[in-house]
C-alpha positions in Angstrom: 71.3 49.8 142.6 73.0 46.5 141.1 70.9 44.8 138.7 69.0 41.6 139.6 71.4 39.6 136.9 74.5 40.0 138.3 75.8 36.3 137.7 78.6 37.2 134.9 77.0 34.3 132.6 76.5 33.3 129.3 79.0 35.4 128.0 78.4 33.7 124.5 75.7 31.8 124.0 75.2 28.5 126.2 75.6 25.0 124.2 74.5 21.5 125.7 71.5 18.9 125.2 68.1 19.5 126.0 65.8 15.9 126.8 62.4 18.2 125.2 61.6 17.7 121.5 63.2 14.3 121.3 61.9 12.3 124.4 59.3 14.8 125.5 57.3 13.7 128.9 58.0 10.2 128.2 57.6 8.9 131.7 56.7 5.3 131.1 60.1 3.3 131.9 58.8 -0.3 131.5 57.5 0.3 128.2 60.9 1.9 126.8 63.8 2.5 129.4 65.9 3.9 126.8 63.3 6.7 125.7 61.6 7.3 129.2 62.7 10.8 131.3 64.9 8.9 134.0 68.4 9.4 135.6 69.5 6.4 133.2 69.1 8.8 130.1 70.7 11.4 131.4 73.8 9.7 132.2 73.7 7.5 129.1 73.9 11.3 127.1 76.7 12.5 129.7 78.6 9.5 128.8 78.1 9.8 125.1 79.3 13.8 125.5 82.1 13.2 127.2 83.4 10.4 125.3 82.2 11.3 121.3 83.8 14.9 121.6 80.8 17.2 122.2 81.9 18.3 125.2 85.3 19.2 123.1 83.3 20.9 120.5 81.8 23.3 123.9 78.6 21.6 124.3 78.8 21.7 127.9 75.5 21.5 129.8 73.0 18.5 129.7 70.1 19.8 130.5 66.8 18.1 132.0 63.4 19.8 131.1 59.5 19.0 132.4 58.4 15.8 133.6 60.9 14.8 136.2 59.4 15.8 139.2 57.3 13.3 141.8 53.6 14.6 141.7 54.2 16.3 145.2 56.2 17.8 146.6 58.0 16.6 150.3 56.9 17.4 153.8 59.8 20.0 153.7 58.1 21.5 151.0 60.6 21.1 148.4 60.5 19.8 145.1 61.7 15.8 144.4 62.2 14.0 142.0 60.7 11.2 140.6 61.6 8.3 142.9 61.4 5.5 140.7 63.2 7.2 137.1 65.5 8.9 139.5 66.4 7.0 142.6 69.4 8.6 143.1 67.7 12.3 143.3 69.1 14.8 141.6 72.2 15.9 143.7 73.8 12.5 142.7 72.9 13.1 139.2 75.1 16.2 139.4 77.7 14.8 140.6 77.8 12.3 137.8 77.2 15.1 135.2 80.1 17.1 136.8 82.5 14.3 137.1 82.2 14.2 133.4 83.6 18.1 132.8 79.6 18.9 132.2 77.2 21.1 133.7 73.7 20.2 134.7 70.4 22.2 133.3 66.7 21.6 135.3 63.3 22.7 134.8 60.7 24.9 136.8 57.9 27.1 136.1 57.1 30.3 137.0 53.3 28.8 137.9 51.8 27.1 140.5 51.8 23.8 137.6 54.8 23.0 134.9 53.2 22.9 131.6 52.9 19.0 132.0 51.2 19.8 135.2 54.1 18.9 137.9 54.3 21.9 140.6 55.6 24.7 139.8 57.5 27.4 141.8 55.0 30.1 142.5 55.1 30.6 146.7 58.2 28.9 146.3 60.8 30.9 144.5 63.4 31.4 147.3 63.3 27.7 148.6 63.2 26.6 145.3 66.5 28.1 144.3 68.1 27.3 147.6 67.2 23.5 146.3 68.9 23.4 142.9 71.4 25.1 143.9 72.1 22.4 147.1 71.8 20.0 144.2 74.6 21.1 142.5 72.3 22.7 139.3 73.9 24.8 137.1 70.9 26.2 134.8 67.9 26.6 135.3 65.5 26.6 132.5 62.2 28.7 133.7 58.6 28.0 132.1 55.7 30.4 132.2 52.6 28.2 132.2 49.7 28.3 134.6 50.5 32.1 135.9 47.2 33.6 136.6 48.0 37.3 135.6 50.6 39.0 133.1 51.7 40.9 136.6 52.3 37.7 138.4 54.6 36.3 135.5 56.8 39.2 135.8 56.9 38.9 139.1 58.1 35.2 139.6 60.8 36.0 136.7 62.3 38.5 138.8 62.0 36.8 142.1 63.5 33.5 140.8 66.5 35.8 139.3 67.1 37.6 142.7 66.6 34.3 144.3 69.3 32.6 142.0 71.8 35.3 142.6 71.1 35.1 146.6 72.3 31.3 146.8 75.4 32.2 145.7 76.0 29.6 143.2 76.6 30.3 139.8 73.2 29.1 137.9 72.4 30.4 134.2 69.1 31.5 134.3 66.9 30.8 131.1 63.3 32.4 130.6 60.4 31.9 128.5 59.0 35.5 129.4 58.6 37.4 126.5 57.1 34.7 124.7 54.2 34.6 127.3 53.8 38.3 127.2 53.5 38.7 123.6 50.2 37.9 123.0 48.9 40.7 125.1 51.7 43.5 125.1 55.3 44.0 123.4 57.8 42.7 125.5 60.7 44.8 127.4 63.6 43.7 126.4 65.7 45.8 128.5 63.8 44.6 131.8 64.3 41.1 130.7 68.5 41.1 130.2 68.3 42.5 133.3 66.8 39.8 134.8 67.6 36.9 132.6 70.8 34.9 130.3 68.9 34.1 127.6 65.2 34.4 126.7 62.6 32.3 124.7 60.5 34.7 122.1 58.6 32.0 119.8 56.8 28.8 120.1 58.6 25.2 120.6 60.8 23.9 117.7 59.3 21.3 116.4 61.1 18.6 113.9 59.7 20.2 110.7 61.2 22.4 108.1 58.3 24.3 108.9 59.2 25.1 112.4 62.4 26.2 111.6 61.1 28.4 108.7 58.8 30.0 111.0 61.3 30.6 113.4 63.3 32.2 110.8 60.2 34.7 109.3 59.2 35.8 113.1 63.2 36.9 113.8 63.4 38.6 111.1 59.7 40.4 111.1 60.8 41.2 114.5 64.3 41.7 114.4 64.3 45.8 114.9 63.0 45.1 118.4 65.4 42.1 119.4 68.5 42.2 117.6 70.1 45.3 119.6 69.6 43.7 123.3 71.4 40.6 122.6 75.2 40.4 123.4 77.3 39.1 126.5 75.3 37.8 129.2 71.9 38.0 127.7 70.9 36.4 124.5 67.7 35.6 122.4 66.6 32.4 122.0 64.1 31.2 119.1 63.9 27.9 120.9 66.8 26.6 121.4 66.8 23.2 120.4 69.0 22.2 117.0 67.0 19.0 116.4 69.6 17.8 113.4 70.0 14.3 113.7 66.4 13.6 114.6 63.5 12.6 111.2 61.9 15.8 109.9 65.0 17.7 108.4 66.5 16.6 105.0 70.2 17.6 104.8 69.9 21.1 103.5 67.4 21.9 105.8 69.7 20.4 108.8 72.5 22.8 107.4 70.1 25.8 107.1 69.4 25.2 111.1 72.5 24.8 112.5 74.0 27.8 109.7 70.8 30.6 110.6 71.3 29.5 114.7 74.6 30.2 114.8 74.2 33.9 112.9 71.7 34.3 115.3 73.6 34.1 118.3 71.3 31.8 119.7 71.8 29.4 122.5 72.8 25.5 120.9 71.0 23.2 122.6 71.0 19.7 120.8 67.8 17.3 121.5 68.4 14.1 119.4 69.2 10.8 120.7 73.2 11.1 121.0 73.5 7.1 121.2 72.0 6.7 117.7 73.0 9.9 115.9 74.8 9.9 112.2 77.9 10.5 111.4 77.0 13.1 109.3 74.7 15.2 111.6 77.5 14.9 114.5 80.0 16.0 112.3 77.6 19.3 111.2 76.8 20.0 115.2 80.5 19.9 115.9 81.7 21.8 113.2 84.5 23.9 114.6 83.6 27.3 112.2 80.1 27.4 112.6 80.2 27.3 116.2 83.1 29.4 116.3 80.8 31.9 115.1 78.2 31.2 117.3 80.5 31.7 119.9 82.1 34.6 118.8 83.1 36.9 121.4 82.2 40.4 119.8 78.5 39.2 120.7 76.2 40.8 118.5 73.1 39.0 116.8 73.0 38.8 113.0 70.1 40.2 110.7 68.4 39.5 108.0 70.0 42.2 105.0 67.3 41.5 102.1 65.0 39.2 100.7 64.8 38.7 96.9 62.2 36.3 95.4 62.9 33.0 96.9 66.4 33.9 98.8 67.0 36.0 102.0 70.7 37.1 102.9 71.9 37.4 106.4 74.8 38.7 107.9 76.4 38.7 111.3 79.0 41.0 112.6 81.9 39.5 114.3 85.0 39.7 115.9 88.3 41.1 113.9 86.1 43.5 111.7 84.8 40.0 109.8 81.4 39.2 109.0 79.6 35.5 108.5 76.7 35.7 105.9 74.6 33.9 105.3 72.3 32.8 101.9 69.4 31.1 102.4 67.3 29.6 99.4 63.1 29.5 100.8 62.3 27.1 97.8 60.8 24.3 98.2 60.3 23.0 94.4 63.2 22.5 91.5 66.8 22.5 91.8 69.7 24.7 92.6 69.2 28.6 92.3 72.3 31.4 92.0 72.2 34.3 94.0 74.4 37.3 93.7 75.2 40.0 95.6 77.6 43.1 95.6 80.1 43.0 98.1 79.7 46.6 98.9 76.5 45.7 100.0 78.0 43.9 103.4 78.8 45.5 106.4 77.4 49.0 105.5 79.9 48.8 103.0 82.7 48.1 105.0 82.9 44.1 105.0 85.5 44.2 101.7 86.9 47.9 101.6 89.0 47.9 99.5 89.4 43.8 99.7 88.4 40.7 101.4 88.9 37.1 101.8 86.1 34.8 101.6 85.7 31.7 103.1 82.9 28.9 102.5 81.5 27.3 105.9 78.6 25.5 105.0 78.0 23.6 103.5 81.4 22.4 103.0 84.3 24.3 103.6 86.5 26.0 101.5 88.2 29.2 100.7 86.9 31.4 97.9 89.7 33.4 97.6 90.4 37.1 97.5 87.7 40.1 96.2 87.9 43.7 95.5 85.2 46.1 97.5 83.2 46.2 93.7 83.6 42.9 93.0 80.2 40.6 93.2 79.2 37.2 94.9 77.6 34.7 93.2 76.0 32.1 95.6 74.3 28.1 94.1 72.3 27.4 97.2 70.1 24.1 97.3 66.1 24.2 97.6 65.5 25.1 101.2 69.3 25.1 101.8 71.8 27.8 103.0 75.1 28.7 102.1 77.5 30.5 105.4 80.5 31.9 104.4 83.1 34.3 106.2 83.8 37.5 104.8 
């Protein structure tokens, strides 16, 4: 029997823009058009990727998350959108997305109610998916809120997957399932890359050094149970949204982000306002290396090797028998700290036997130079900052 997930997707991990964390269910247009969920954003941000080289840099989907249904749905009993913030419906938003060389992401829920409480898909899976995909949708991201029973949940994922696949258009399918199921009982992984592209495990990003550091202790408390299912086609996602650019992250901290996401083969998925962005934070989301590892087609997740007082060190296997690592400094007081490692300690010992180049990522780039397998590593990393390099 074929699997349910038989779209050949996500082959690395998807990159685009998300609308939640930044504008949330902003739905109040005459207050603020510019911050407001509305068809004007959406093209605004498809302009500014196609024109400011994010679309260059692989960011490729512009995605559109809760809050932009009408309250009803129609007498056909399909979802709508929003008549007034999007008067042109979503197929013609689509097209606009598309005629840009991007892809366009919606939002459903696997519920009778979105999380904002807009319907949801439950009864509705089939027609629902015949509907985005006559729009011209080309990911769909899939909430779990308002299920009534852990059975139910599981359910809708797999009917809106089969459902997906039977329209025939290519849509990557994104799931919030395991997070939903965690409370009550340990997720299956397998099931779920069956069924899904990528998969949300932890609670919302928020823009705080906290979120991210949270993020960061869960994968790696839980990393024996998540690391070895990611790869091609299916990939972990510890929320997905790389909110550099935005107010709660100093520099470090922006670097730490966009470093750890990338050796966790996560899906990048910006949500900041790209019409007001720095120079500096677009120049660290497009940075050519760290994405390149990102996207790096050997597609295994990185781990978390060791902690040591106030530093962990990461590493990610990739293509070409290289490795990125990663060193990341937890504190939050003083200045500078050193770090150093053996370089026989990478790679099970085979990341610099008998020699290696290394090369500095993040946070600037530059080349280290040459070491022996027994040589060591010392690492300056800044208070709550990371240092990525290529081994």
């Amino acid at each position: 029997v074929a699997l349910a997930l038989d779209n050949g997707l996500a082959r690395t991990p998807p990159m685009g823009w998300l609308h939640w964390e930044r504008f949330l269910c902003d739905t109040d247009c005459a207050a603020d058009p510019r911050r407001c969920v509305s068809e004007q954003l959406f093209v605004e941000m498809a302009d500014r990727m196609a024109a400011e080289g994010w679309r260059d840099a692989g960011y490729e989907f512009i995605c559109i998350d809760d809050c932009w249904m009408a309250p009803t749905r129609d007498k056909q009993g399909r979802l709508q959108a929003d008549p007034k913030r999007f008067p042109g419906g979503i197929r013609k938003l689509a097209d606009y997305v598309h005629s840009k060389g991007l892809k366009l992401g919606i939002y459903s829920d696997v519920g009778n109610k979105t999380c904002a409480g807009f319907p949801g898909s439950y009864n509705h899976y089939d027609l629902d998916a015949q509907t985005f995909a006559s729009w011209g949708v080309d990911l769909l991201k899939f909430d779990g809120c308002n299920s009534d029973s852990l059975e139910l949940l599981a359910e809708g994922y797999r009917r809106m997957s089969l459902a997906l696949n039977k329209t025939g258009r290519s849509i990557v399918y994104s799931c919030e399932w395991p997070f939903y199921l965690r409370p009550v009982q340990q997720p299956n992984y397998t099931e779920i890359k069956h069924y899904c592209n990528h998969w949300r495990n932890f609670y919302d990003v928020y823009d705080s050094w906290s979120s991210i550091k949270s993020i960061l202790d869960w994968t790696a408390l839980h990393q024996d149970s998540i690391v070895k299912i990611a790869g091609p086609g299916g990939w972990n996602d510890p929320d997905m949204a790389l909110v550099i650019g935005n107010f709660g992250l100093s520099w470090d901290q922006s670097v730490t982000q966009m470093a750890m996401w990338a050796i966790m083969a996560a899906p990048l998925f910006m949500s900041n306002d790209l019409r007001r962005i720095s120079p500096e934070a677009k120049c660290l989301l497009q940075n050519k290396e760290v994405i390149a590892i990102n996207q790096d087609p050997l597609g295994k997740q990185g781990y978390q090797l060791t902690k040591d007082k106030n530093f962990q060190l990461w590493e990610r296997p990739l293509s070409g028998r290289a490795y990125a690592v990663a060193v990341l400094n937890h504190q939050e007081i003083g200045g500078p700290q050193k770090f150093t490692l053996s370089l026989t300690f990478l790679g099970n010992g085979l990341a610099c036997n008998p020699a290696c180049s290394i090369r500095q990522v993040l946070p600037a780039s530059r080349d280290w130079g040459v070491y022996s397998w027994i040589s060591s590593l010392s690492v300056e990393v800044n208070p709550t900052g990371t240092v990525l390099l290529k081994v």
